[in-house]
Structures are given as C-alpha cells and as structure tokens.
N, C-alpha and C positions, 0 to 999 in steps of 0.2 A: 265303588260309586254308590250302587243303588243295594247292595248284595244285604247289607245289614237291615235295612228299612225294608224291606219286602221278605223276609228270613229265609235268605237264599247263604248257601254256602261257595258258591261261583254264581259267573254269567250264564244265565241257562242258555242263549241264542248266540252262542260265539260263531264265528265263521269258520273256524277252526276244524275239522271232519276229525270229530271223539268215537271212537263205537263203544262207548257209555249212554252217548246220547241216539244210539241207532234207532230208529223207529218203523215198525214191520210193515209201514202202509203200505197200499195192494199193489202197487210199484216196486217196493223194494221187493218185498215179498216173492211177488211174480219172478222177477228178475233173480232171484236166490234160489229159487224152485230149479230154473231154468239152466243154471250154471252147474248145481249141484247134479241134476238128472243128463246135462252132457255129460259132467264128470263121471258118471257111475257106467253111463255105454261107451265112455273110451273114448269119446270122441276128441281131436284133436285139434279144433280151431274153435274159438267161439267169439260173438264182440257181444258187447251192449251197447249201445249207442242213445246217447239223451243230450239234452241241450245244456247250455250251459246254467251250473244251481241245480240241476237235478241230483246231488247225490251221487255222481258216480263215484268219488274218489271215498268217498265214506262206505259206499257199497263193498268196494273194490276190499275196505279193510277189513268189512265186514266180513268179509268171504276168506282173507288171511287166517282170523283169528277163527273161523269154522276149521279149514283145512288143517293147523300146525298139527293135531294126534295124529293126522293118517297121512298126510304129504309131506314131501321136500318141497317147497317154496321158493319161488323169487317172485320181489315185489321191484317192477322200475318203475318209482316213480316220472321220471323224465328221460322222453324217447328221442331225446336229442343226439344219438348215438351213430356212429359205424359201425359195420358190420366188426372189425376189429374191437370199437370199447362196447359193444353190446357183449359179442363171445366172454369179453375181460370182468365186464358188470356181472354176466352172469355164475363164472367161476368163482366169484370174489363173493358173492352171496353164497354160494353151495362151500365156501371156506374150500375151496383145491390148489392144492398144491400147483401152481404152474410157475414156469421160468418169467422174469421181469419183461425180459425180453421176448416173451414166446409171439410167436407166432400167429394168422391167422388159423391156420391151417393145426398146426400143435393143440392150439386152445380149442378148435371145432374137436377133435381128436380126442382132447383129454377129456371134454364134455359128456359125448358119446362112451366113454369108459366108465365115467359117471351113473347116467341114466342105465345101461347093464346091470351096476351094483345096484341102485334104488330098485331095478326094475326085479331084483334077486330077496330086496328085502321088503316086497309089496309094500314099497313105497314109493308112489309116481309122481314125478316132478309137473308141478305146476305152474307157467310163466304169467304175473299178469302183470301186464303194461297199462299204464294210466297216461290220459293223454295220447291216447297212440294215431291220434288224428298227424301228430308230428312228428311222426318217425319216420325219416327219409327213407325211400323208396329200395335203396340196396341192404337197407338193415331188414327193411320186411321181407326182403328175400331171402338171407342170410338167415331167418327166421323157419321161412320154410324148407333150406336146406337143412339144417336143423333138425328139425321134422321126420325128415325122412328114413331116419333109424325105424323098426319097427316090425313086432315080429309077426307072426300070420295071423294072432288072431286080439293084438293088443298093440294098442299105440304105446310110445314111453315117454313121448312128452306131452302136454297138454296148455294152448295158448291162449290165456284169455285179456280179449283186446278190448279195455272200457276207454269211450270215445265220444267225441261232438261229430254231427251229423257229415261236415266235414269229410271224415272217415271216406264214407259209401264213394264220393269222387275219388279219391284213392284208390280206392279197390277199382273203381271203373276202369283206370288206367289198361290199356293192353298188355304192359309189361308185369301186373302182378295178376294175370288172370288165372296161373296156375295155383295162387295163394285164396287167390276170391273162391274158385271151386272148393277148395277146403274146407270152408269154415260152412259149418254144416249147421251151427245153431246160431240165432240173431236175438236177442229181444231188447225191442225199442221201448223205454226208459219213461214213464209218464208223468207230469206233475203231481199234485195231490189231488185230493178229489175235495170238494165243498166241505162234505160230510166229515171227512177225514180231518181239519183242520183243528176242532177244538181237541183231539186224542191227544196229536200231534206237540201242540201248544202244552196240555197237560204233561203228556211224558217228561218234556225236555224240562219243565217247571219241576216237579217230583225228582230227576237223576239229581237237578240242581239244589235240591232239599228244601225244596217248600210244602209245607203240610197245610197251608190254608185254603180255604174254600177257592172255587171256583175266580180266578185273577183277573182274564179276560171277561167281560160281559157279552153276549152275543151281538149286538150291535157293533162291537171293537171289530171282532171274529170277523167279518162281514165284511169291514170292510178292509182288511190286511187282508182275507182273499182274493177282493176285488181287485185291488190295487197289486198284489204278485202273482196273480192265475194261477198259483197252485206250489210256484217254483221255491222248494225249501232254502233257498242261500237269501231270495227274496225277506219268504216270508222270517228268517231269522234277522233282518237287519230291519225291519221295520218294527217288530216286536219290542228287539232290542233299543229301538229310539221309542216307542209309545210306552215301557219301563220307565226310559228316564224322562220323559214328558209328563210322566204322572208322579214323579220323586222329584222333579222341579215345583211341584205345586203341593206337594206336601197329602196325596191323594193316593191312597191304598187301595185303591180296584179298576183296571185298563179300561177308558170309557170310548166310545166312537168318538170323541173330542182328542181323545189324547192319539187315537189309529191315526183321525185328520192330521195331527200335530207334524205326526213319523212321518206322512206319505208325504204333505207338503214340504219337508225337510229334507225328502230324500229326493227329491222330482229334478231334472236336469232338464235339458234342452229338449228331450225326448223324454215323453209319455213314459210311465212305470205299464205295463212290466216293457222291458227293454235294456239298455244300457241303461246302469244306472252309476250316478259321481256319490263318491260316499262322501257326503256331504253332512257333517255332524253340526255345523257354529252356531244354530241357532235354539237348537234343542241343548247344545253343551252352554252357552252360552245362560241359559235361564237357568240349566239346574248349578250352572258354577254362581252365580248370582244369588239362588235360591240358600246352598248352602253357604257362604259368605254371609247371608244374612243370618242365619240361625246361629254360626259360630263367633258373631260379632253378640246374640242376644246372648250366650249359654257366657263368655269370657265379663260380658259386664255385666252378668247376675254375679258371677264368681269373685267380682274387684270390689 
C-alpha cells in the first residue's frame, strides 16, 4: 500500500509479534532482566502478567530466541490443553519418542527421563506458556506435578507463565495454592512511557528500512500516546492508519491531523484506549480513492 511511497521495505506497525521488530523499552527490558536472573537462580515458577497489547506474546519470543544456545525449549502457544495433550504437546516439542497411544502416566514418565538427560548435558528445559490465563485448572496442576522432579540443590524444570491479569484470580483459587506458592518471581508488564514513544516509533520505522528524517512530527507523537496510553498493539494500529491517512493525501511526514485522522477511524462505541473494532473503511476508503486517482492520471498520460 503505502511501503513504496514512504521507502519502507514492509509495514513497519504490523500486529503481527516479529522479534526483528523487538524494542528494549523499560518494560520489556525490566521484564527480560527479571526472567533471565530467575532463570540463572534456578527458580522454578515464574509469570509476567500485563494487559492486553502489552507485548507479552512478543516478549515471550523474545526470550526463545535468547534461551535456544543454552536451553531445551518448549514454547505453548495455546493453553487450551489437558493434562494428557499438554504432557503430549510437550514431548512432541522436545521430539521424544513416545507410543501414539501412550499414556498419561507413560508420557509424565518418558518426560521426567527427559529432563535427567538435559539435566546431564547442562541443559535445562524451559516451559513457556502464552496465554496462560486459559489454561484449565487440572493442566496447571499436571504442570506442577511436573515440577516436582528435582534434585537438592537444582530444579530441572523451569515455568514461565506470560498472562492477562486475569491470571492472579486463578492462582487465587484454593485448589492451585500449592502452585501459587511456587512461583517465586512475578513482574507486572508496563505500557510505554511518553518519553519512550518517538524511540519506539523510530525503531520499528528503521527494522522496516526507512532511512528518512524524522516521519512522525511531535505533535502526531502526542497525540497516538494520548489516544493508546502507552499500549504497543494500540499504538501500532493507529500508526499504521496515520501512514496511510497521510499516503491518501499524497503528504510525506505524519502530522497531528493525520494522528486525528487514525484515532477517529479507529474509536468504537467505547473511548480509545479500551476495546477497540478495527475499523479500516474510511481511512482505506480515501487512500483507495486517492490511488485510483493517480493510476487513472499516470494511464491517460500513457494513452
């Protein structure tokens, strides 16, 4: 759409969670800090918890691609599981040999056989769940049975639960309180900060291969914080419409008119930040209009 006209090689605000486009602001950061320094004392339960748009599921990969030299790995995206297709998800990630038909009991077993060998080739298995706000109640258990291998002075597995606040009721439950005492590191997940916003804006501009001066104006900046308080999924969907609000008009630098353009485009029934309805027709609608016109003028220069 807009990629060519502004010398972008992709969309730089996709919703998509790339860690090309990771960005270390003091949130993520923090939250990285936090995950890596459980990981190094062994500890064996950890969540991060942030609202929804904050980055976890980006964080979460962010932290993959940290770990693959020195860990075994499983990543579940979706915690929609039993205790029986978690055991199965997580043999099937670690590539183990198990029977089609095995067992719950076989599969906890073969696991546990598992995490020995890794634990023989100092290399420690790391689980993290995305979404784990929805993972039924007997798989969190089945989780912390799990668990419980371990030798006197070292865990051998290690669980990291990225979540919506949701989560903490979960955990409140009486029935998983033997799991809630476990998880010994927490860090709550923050928006961006004001300040942080044009970095931010910049990085994802530059991964996306723009080499031009400054794109947003700070009056734009201003007011896409305004309107998403901080939240990155936010501020990438309004970016991404004040781009093409500004390549419908044939205009090369994001002005506070074109922010206005995005926020009023994107606004639902409910106030931004909040739920918001992706709502594209009227910013897609000018720039399909805009170029319609320009490919009607370039065809009857050509005739």
């Amino acid at each position: 759409m807009y990629e060519q006209f502004f010398g972008l090689k992709e969309k730089p605000f996709s919703l998509t969670p790339d860690t090309e486009y990771f960005y270390r602001y003091s949130g993520h950061q923090e939250a990285l800090n936090v995950l890596l320094v459980a990981l190094r004392n062994g500890e064996g339960f950890v969540r991060v918890v942030g609202e929804v748009g904050t980055g976890k599921t980006l964080l979460c990969r962010q932290l993959l691609k940290l770990l693959q030299n020195d860990c075994a790995t499983v990543y579940l995206p979706n915690p929609l599981l039993t205790p029986h297709e978690l055991y199965q998800a997580i043999a099937s990630e670690l590539e183990l040999d198990t029977p089609a038909d095995a067992s719950v009991q076989q599969l906890h077993q073969r696991i546990l056989e598992e995490l020995v060998r890794l634990r023989d080739a100092s290399r420690p298995l790391v689980v993290l769940i995305d979404e784990a706000q929805a993972m039924p109640y007997k798989s969190l258990e089945a989780l912390r049975l799990l668990s419980n291998l371990e030798t006197e002075k070292e865990k051998l597995l290690h669980i990291f639960f990225f979540a919506q606040p949701e989560f903490e009721q979960r955990l409140a439950r009486p029935e998983l309180r033997q799991l809630r005492q476990r998880i010994t590191y927490s860090y709550q997940l923050p928006t961006l900060q004001q300040k942080e916003l044009p970095g931010y804006l910049e990085h994802r501009l530059q991964v996306a291969g723009y080499r031009g001066e400054g794109l947003f104006d700070p009056a734009a900046v201003k007011q896409l914080y305004k309107a998403s308080a901080g939240v990155p999924r936010l501020i990438n969907l309004l970016a991404h419409k004040a781009l093409l609000a500004a390549y419908g008009k044939g205009e090369r630098q994001i002005s506070r008119r074109h922010a206005q353009l995005a926020i009023r485009d994107t606004r639902s029934d409910e106030e931004l930040p909040g739920r918001v309805v992706l709502t594209y027709h009227l910013l897609e609608l000018s720039t399909i209009l805009a170029v319609a016109v320009a490919t009607l003028l370039v065809l009857r220069a050509v005739i």
